[in-house]
PQR file of N, CA, C, O and H, with PARSE charges and radii, in Angstrom:
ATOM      1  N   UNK A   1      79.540-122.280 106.236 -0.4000 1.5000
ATOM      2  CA  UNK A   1      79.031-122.988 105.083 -0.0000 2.0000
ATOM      3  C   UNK A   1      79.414-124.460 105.203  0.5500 1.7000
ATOM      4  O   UNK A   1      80.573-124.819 105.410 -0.5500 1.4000
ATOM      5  N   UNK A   2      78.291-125.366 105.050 -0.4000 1.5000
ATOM      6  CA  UNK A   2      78.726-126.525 104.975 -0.0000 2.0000
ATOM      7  C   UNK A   2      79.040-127.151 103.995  0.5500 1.7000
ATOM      8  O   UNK A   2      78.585-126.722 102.934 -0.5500 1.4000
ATOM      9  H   UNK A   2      77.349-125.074 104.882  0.4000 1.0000
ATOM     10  N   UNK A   3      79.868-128.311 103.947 -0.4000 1.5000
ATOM     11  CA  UNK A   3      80.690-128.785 102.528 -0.0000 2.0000
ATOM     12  C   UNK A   3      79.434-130.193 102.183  0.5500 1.7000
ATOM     13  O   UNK A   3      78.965-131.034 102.950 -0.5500 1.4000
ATOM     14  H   UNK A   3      80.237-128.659 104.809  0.4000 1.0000
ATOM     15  N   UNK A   4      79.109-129.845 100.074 -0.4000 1.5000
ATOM     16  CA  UNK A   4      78.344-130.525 100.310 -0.0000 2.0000
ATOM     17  C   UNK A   4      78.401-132.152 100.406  0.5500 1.7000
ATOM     18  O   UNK A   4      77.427-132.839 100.099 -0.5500 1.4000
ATOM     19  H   UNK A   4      79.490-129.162  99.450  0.4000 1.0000
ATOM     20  N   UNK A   5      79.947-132.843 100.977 -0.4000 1.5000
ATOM     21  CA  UNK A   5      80.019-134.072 101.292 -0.0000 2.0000
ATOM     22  C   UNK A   5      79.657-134.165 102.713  0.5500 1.7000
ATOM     23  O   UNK A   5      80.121-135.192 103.207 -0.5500 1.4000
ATOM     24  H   UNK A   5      80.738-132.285 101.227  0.4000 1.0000
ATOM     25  N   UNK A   6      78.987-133.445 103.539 -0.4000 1.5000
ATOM     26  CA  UNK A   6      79.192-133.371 104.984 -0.0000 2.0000
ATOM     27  C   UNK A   6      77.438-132.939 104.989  0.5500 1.7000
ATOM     28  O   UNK A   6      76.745-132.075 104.452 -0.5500 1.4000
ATOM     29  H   UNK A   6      78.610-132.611 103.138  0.4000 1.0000
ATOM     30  N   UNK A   7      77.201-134.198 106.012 -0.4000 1.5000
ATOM     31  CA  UNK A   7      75.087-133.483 106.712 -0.0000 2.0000
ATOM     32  C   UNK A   7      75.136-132.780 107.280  0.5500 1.7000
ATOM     33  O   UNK A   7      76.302-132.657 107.654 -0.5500 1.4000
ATOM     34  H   UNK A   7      77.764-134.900 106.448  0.4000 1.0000
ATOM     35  N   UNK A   8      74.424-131.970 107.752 -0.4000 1.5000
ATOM     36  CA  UNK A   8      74.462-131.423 108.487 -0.0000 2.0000
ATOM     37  C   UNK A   8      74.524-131.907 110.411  0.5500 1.7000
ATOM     38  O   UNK A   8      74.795-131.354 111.477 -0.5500 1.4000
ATOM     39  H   UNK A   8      73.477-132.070 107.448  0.4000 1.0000
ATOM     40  N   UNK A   9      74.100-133.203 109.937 -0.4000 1.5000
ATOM     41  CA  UNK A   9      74.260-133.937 111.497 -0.0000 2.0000
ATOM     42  C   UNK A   9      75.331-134.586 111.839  0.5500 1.7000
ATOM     43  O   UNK A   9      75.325-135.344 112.809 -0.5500 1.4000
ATOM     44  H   UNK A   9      73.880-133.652 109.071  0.4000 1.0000
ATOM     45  N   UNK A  10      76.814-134.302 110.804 -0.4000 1.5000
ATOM     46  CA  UNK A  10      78.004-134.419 111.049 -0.0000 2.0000
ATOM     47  C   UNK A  10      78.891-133.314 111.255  0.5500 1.7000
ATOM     48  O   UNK A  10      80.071-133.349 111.606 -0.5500 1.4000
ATOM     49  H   UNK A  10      76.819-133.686 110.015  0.4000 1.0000
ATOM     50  N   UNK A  11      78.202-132.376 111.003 -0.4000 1.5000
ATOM     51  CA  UNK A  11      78.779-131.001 111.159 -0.0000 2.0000
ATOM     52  C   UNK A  11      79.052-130.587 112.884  0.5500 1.7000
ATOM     53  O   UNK A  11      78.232-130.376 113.777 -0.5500 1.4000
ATOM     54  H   UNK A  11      77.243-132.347 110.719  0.4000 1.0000
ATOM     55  N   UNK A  12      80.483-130.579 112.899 -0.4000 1.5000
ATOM     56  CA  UNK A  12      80.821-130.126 114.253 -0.0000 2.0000
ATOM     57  C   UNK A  12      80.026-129.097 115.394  0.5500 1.7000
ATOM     58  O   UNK A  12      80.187-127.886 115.240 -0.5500 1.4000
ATOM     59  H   UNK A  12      81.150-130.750 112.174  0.4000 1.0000
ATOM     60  N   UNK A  13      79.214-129.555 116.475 -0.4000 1.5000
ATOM     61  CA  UNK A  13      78.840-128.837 117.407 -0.0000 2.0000
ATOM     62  C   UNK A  13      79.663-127.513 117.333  0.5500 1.7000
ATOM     63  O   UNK A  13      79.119-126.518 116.854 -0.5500 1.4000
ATOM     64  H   UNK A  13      79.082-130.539 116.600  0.4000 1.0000
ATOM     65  N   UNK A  14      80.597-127.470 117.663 -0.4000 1.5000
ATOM     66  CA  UNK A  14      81.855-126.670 117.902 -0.0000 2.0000
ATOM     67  C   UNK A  14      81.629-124.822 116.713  0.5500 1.7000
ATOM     68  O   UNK A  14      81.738-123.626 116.985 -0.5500 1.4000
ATOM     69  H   UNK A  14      81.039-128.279 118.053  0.4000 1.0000
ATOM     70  N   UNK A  15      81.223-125.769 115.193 -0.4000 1.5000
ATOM     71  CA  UNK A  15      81.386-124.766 113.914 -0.0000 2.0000
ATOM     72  C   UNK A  15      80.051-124.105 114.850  0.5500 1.7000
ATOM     73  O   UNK A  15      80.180-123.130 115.590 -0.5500 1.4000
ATOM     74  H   UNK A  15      81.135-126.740 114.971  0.4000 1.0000
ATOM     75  N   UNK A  16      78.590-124.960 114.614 -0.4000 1.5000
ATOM     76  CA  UNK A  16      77.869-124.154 114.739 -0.0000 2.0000
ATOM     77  C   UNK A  16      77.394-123.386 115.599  0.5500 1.7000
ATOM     78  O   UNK A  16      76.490-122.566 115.440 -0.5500 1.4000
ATOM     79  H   UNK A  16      78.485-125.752 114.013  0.4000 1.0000
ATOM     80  N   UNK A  17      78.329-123.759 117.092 -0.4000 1.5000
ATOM     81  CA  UNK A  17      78.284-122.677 118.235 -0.0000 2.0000
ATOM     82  C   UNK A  17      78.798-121.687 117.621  0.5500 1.7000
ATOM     83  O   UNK A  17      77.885-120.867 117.525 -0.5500 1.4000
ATOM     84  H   UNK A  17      79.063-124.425 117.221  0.4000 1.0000
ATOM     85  N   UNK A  18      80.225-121.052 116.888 -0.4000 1.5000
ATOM     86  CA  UNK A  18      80.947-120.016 116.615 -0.0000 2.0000
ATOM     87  C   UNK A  18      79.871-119.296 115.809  0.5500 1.7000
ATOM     88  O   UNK A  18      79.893-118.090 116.055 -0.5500 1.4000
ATOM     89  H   UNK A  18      80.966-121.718 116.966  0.4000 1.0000
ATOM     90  N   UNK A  19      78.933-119.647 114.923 -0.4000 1.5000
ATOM     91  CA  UNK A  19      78.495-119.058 113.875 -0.0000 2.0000
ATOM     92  C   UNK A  19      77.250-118.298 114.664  0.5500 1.7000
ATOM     93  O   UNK A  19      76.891-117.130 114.511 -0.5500 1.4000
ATOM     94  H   UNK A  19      78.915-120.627 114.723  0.4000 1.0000
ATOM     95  N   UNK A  20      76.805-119.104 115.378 -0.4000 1.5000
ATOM     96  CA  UNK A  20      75.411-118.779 116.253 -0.0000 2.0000
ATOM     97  C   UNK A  20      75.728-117.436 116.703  0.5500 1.7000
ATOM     98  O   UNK A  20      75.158-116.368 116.484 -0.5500 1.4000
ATOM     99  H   UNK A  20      77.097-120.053 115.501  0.4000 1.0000
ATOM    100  N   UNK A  21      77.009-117.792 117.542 -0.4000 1.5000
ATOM    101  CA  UNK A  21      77.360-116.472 118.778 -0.0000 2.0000
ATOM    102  C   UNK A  21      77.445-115.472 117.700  0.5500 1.7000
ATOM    103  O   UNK A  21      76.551-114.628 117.638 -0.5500 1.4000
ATOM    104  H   UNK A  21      77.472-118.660 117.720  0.4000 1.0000
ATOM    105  N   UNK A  22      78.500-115.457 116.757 -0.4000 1.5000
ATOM    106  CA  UNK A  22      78.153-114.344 115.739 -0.0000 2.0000
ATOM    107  C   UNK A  22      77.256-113.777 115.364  0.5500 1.7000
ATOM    108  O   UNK A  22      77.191-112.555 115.497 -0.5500 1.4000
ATOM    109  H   UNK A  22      79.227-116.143 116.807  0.4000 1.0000
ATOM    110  N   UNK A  23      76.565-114.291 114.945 -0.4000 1.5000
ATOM    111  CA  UNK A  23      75.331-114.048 114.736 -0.0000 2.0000
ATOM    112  C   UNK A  23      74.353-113.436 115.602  0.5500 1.7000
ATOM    113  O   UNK A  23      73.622-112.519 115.229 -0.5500 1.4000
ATOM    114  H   UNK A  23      76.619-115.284 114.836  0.4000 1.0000
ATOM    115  N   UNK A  24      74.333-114.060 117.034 -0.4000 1.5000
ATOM    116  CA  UNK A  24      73.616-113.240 117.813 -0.0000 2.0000
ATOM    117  C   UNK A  24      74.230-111.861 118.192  0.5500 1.7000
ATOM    118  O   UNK A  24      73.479-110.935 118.501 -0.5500 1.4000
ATOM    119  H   UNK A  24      74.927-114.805 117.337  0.4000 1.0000
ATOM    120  N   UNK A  25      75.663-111.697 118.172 -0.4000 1.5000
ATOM    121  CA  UNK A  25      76.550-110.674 118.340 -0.0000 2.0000
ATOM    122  C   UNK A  25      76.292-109.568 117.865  0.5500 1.7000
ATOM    123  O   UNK A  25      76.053-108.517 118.459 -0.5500 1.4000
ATOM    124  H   UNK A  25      76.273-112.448 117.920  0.4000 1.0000
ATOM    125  N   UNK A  26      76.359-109.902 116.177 -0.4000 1.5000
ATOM    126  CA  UNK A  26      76.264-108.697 115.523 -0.0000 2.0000
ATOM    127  C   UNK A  26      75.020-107.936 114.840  0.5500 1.7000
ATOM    128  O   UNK A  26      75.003-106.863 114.237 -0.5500 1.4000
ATOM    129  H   UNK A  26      76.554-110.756 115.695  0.4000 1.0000
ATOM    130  N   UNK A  27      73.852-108.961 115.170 -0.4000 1.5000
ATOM    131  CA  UNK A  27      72.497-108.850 114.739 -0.0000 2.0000
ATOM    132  C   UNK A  27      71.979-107.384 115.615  0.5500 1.7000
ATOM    133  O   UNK A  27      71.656-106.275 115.192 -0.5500 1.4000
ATOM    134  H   UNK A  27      73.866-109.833 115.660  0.4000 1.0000
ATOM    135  N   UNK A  28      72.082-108.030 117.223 -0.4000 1.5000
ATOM    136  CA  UNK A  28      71.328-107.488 117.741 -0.0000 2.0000
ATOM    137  C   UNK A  28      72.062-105.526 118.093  0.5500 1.7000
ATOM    138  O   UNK A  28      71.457-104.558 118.553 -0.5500 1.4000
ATOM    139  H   UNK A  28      72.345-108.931 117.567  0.4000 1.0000
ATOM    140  N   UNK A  29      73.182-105.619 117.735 -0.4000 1.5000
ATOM    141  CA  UNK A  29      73.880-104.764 118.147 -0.0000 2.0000
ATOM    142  C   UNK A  29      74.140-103.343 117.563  0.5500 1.7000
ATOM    143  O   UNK A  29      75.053-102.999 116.812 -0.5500 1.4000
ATOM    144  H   UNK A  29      73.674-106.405 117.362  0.4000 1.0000
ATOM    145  N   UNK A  30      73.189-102.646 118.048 -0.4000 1.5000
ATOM    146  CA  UNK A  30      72.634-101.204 117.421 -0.0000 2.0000
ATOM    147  C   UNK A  30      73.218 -99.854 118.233  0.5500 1.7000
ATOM    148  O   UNK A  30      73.218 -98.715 117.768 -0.5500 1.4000
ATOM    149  H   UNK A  30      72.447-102.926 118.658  0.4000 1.0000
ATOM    150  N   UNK A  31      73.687-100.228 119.483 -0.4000 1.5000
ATOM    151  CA  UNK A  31      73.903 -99.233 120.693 -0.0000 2.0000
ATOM    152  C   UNK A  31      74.764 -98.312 119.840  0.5500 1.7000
ATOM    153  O   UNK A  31      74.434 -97.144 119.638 -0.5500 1.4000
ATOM    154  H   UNK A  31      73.687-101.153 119.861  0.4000 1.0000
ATOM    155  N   UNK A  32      76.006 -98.920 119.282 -0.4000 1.5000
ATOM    156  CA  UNK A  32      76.847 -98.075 118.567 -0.0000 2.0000
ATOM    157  C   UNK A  32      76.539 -97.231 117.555  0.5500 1.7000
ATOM    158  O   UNK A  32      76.969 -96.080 117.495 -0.5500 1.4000
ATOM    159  H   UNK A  32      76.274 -99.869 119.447  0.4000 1.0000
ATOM    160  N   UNK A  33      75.762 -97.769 116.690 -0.4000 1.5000
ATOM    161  CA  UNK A  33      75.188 -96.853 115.568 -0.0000 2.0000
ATOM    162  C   UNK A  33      74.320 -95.975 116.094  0.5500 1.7000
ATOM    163  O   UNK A  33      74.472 -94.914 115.490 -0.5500 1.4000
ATOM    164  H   UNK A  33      75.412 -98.705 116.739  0.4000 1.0000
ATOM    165  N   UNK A  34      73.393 -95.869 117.007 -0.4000 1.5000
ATOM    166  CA  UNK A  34      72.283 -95.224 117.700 -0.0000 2.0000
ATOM    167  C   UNK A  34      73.661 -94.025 118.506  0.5500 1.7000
ATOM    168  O   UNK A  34      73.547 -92.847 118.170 -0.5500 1.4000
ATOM    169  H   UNK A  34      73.269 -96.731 117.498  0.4000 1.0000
ATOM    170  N   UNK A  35      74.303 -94.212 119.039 -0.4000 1.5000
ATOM    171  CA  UNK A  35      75.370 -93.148 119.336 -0.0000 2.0000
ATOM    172  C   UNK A  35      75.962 -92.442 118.044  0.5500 1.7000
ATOM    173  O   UNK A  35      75.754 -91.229 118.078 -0.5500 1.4000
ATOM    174  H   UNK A  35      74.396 -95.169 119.313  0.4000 1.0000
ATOM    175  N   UNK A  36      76.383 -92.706 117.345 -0.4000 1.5000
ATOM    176  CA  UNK A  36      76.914 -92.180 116.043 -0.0000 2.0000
ATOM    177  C   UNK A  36      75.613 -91.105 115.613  0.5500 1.7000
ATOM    178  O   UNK A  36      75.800 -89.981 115.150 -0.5500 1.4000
ATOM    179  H   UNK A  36      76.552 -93.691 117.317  0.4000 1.0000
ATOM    180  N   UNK A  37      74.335 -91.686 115.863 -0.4000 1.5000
ATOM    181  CA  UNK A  37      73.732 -90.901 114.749 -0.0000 2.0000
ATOM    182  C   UNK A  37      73.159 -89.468 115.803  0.5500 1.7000
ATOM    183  O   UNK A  37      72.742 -88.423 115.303 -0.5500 1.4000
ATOM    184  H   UNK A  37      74.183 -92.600 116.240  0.4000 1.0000
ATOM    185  N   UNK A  38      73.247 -89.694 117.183 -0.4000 1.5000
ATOM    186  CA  UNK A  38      73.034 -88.768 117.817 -0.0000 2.0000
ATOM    187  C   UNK A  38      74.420 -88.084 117.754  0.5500 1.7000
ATOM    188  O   UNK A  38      74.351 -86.935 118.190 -0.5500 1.4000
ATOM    189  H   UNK A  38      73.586 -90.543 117.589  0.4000 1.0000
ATOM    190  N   UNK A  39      75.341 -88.350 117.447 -0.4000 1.5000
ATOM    191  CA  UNK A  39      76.578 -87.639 117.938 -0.0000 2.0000
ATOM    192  C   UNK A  39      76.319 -86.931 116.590  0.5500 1.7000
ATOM    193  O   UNK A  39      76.225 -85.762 116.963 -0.5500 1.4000
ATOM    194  H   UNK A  39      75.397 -89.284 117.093  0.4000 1.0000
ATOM    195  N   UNK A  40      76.155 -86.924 115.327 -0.4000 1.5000
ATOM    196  CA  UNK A  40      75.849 -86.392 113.812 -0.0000 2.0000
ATOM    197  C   UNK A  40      74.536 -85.358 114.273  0.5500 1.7000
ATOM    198  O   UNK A  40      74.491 -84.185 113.902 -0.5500 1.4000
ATOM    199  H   UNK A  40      76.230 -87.874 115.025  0.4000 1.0000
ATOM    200  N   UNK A  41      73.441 -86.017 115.177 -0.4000 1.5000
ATOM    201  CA  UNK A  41      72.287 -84.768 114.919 -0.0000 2.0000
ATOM    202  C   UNK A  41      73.061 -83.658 115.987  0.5500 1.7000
ATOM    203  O   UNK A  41      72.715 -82.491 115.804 -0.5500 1.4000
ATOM    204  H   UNK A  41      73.478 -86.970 115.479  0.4000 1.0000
ATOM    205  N   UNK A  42      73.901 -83.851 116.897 -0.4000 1.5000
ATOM    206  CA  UNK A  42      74.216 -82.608 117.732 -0.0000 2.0000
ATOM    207  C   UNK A  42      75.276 -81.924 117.348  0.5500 1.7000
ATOM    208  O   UNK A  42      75.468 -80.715 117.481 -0.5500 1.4000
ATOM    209  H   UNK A  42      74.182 -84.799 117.046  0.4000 1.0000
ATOM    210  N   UNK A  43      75.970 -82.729 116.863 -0.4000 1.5000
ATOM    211  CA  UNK A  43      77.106 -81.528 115.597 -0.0000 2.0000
ATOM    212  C   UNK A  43      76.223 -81.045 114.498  0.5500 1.7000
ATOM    213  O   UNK A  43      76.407 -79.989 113.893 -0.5500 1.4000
ATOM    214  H   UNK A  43      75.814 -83.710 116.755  0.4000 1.0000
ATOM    215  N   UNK A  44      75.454 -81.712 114.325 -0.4000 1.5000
ATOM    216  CA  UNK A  44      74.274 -80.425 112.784 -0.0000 2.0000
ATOM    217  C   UNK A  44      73.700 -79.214 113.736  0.5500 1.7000
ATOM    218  O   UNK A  44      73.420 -78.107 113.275 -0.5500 1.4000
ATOM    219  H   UNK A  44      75.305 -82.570 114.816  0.4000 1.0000
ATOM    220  N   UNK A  45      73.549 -79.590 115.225 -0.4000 1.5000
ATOM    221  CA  UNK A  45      72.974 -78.550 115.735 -0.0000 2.0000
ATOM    222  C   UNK A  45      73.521 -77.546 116.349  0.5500 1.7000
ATOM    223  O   UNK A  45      73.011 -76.462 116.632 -0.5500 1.4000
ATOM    224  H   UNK A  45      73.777 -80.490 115.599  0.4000 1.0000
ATOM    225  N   UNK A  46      74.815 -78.019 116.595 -0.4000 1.5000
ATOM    226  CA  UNK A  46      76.007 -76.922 116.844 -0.0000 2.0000
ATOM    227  C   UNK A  46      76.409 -76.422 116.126  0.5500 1.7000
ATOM    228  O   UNK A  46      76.894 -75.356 116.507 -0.5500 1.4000
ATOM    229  H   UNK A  46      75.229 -78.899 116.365  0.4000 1.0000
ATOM    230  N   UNK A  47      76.532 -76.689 114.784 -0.4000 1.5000
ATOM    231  CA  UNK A  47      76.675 -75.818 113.651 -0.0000 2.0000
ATOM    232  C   UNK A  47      75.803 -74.686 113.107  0.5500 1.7000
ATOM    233  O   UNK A  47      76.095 -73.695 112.439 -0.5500 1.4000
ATOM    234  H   UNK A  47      76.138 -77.555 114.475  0.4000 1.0000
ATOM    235  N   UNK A  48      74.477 -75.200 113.668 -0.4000 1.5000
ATOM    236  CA  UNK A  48      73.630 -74.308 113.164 -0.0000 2.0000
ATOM    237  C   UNK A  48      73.458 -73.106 113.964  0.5500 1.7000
ATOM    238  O   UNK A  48      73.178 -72.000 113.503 -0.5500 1.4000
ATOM    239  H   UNK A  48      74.240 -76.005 114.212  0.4000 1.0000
ATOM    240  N   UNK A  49      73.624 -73.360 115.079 -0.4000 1.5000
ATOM    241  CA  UNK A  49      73.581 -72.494 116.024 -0.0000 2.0000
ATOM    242  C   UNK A  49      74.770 -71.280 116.042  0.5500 1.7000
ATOM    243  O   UNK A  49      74.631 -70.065 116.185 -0.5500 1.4000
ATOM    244  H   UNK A  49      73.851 -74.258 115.454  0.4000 1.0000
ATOM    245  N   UNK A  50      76.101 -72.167 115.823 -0.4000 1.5000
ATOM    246  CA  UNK A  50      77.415 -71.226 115.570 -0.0000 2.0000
ATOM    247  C   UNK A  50      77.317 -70.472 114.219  0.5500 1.7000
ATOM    248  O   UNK A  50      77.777 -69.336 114.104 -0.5500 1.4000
ATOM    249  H   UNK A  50      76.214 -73.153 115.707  0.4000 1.0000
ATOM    250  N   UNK A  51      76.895 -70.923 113.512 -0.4000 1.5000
ATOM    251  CA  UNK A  51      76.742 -70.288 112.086 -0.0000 2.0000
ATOM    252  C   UNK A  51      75.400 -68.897 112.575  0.5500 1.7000
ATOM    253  O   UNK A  51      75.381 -67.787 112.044 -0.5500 1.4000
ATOM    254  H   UNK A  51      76.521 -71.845 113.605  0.4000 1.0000
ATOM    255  N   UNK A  52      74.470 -69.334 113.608 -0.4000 1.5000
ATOM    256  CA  UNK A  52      73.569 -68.239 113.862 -0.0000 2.0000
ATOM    257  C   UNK A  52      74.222 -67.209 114.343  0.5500 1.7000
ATOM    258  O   UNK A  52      74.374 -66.133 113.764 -0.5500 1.4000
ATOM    259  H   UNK A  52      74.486 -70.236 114.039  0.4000 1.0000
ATOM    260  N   UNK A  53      74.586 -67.477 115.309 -0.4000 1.5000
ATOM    261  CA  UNK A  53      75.640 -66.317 116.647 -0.0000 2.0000
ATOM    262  C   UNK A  53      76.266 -65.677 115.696  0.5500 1.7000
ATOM    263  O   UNK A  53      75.863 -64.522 115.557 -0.5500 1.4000
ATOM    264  H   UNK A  53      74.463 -68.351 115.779  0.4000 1.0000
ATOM    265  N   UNK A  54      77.279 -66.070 114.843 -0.4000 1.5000
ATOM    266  CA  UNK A  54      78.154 -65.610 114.361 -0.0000 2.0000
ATOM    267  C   UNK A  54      77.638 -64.646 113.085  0.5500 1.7000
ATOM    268  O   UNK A  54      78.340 -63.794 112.539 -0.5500 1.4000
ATOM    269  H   UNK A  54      77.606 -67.008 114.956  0.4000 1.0000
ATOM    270  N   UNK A  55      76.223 -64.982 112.728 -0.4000 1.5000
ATOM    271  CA  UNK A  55      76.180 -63.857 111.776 -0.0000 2.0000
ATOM    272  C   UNK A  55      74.939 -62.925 112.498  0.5500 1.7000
ATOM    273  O   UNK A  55      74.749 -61.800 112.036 -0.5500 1.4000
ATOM    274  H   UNK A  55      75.653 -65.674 113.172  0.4000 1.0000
ATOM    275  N   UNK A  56      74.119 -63.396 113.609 -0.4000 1.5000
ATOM    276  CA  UNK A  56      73.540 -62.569 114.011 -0.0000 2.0000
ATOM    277  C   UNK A  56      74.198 -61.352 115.097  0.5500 1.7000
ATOM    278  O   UNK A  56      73.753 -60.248 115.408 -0.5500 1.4000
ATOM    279  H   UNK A  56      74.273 -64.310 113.983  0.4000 1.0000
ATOM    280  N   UNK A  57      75.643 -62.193 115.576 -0.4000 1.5000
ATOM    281  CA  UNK A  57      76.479 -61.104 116.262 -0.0000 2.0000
ATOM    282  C   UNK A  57      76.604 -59.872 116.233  0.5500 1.7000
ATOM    283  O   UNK A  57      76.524 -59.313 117.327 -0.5500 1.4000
ATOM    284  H   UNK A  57      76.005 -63.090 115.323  0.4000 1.0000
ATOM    285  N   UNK A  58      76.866 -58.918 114.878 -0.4000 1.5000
ATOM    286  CA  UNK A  58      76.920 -57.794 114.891 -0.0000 2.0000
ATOM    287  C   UNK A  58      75.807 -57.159 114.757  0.5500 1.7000
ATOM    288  O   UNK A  58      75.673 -55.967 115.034 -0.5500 1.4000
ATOM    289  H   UNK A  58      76.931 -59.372 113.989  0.4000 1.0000
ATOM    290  N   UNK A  59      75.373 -57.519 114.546 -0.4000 1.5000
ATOM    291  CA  UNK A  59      73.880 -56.713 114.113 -0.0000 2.0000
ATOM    292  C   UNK A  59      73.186 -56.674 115.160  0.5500 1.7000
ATOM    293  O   UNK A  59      72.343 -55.779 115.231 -0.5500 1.4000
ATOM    294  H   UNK A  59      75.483 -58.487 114.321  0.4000 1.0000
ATOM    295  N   UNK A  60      73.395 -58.056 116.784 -0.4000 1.5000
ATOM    296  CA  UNK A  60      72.432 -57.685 118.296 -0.0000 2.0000
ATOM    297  C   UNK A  60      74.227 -56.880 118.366  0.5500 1.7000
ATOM    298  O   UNK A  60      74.871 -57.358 117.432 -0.5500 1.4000
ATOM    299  H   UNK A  60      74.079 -58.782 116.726  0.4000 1.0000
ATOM    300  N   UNK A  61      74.666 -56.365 118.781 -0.4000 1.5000
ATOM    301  CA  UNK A  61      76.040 -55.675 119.114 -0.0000 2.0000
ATOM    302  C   UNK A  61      75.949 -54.173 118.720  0.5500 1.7000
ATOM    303  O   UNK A  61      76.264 -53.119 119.272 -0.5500 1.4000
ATOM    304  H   UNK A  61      74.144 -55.977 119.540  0.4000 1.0000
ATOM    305  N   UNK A  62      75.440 -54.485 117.649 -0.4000 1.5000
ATOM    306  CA  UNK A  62      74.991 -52.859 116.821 -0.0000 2.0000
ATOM    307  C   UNK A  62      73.677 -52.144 117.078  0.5500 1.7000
ATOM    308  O   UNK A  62      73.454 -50.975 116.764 -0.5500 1.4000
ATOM    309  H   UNK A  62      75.183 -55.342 117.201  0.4000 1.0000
ATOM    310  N   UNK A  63      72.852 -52.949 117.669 -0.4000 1.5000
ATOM    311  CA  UNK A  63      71.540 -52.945 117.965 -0.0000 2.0000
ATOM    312  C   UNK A  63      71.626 -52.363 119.492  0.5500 1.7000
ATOM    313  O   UNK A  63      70.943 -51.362 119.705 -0.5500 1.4000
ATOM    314  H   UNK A  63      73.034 -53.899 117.925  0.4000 1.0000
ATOM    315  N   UNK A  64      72.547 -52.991 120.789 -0.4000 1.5000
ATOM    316  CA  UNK A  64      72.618 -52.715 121.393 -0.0000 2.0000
ATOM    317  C   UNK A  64      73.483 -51.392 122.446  0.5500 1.7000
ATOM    318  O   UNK A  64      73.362 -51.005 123.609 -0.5500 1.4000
ATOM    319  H   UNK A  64      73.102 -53.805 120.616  0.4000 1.0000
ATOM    320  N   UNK A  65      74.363 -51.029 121.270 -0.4000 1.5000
ATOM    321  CA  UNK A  65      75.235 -50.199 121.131 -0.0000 2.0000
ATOM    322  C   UNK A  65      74.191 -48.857 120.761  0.5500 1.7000
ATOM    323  O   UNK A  65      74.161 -47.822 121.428 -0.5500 1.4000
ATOM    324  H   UNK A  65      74.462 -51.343 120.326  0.4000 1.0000
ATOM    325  N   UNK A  66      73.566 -49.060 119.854 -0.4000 1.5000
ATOM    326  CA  UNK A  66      72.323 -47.967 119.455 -0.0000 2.0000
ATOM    327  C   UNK A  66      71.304 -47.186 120.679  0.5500 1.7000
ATOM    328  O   UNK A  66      71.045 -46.007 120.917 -0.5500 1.4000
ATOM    329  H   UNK A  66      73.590 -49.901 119.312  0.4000 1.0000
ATOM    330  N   UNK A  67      70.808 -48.758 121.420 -0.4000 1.5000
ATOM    331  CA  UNK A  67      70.127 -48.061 122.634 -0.0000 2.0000
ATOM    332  C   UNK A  67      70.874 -47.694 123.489  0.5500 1.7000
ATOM    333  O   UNK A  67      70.515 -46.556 123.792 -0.5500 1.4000
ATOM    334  H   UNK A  67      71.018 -49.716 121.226  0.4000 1.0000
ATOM    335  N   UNK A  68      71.948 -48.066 124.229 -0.4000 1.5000
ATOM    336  CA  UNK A  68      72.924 -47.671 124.813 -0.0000 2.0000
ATOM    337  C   UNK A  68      73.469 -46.059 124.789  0.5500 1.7000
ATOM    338  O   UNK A  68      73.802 -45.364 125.749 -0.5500 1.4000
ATOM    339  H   UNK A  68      72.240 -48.990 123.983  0.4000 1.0000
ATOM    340  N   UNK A  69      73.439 -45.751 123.477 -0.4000 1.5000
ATOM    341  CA  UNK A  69      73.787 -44.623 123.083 -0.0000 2.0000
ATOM    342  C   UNK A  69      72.237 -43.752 123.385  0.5500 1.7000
ATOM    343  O   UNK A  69      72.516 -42.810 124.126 -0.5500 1.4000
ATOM    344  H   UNK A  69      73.168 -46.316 122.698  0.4000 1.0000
ATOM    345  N   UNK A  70      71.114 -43.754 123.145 -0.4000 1.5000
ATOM    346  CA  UNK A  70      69.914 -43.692 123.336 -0.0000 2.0000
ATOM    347  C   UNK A  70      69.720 -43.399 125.036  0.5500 1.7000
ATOM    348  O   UNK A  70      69.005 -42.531 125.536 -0.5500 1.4000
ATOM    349  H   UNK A  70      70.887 -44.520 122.543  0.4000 1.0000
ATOM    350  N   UNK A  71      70.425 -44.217 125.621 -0.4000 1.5000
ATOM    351  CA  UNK A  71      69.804 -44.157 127.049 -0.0000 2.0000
ATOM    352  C   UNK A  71      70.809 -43.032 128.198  0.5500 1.7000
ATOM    353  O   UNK A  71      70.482 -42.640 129.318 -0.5500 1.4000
ATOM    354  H   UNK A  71      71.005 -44.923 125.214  0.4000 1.0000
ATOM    355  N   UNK A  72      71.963 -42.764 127.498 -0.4000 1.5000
ATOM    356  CA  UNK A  72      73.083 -41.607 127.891 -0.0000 2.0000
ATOM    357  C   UNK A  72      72.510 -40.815 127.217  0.5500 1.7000
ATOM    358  O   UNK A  72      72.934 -39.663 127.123 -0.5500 1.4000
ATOM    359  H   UNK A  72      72.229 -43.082 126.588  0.4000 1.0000
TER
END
C-alpha cells in the first residue's frame, strides 16, 4: 500500500518487485490444492469400498460356504 504523501513514481523499485513476486507466487499456485482434493476423492473411495467388503463379507463367505457344502 502506498502512503498517500508518496506517487507512485517515488515508490521504491525494490517495494514493488516484493509485491509483484508475491503475487505471481501465490496466484498462480494450484498444484497443492489439486493434490489435496485428489487425496479427499481417494479416501471417499476407500471408504466406500471398505465399508462394502466389510458388510458384503459374510454374506459372499456364507454364500460360498453353501456351494461348497453343495459340491461334497
Amino acid at each position: 500500500m502506498i502512503p498517500a504523501n508518496i506517487s507512485p513514481e517515488q515508490e521504491s523499485p525494490m517495494r514493488r518487485f516484493i509485491q509483484t513476486s508475491q503475487l505471481r507466487r501465490f496466484l498462480p499456485a494450484q498444484e497443492g490444492a489439486t493434490a489435496i482434493e485428489y487425496a479427499i476423492i481417494a479416501a471417499g473411495i476407500a471408504g466406500v469400498i471398505i465399508t462394502t467388503v466389510t458388510a458384503l463379507g459374510g454374506s459372499v463367505t456364507g454364500m460360498f460356504t453353501t456351494v461348497s457344502n453343495l459340491l461334497h
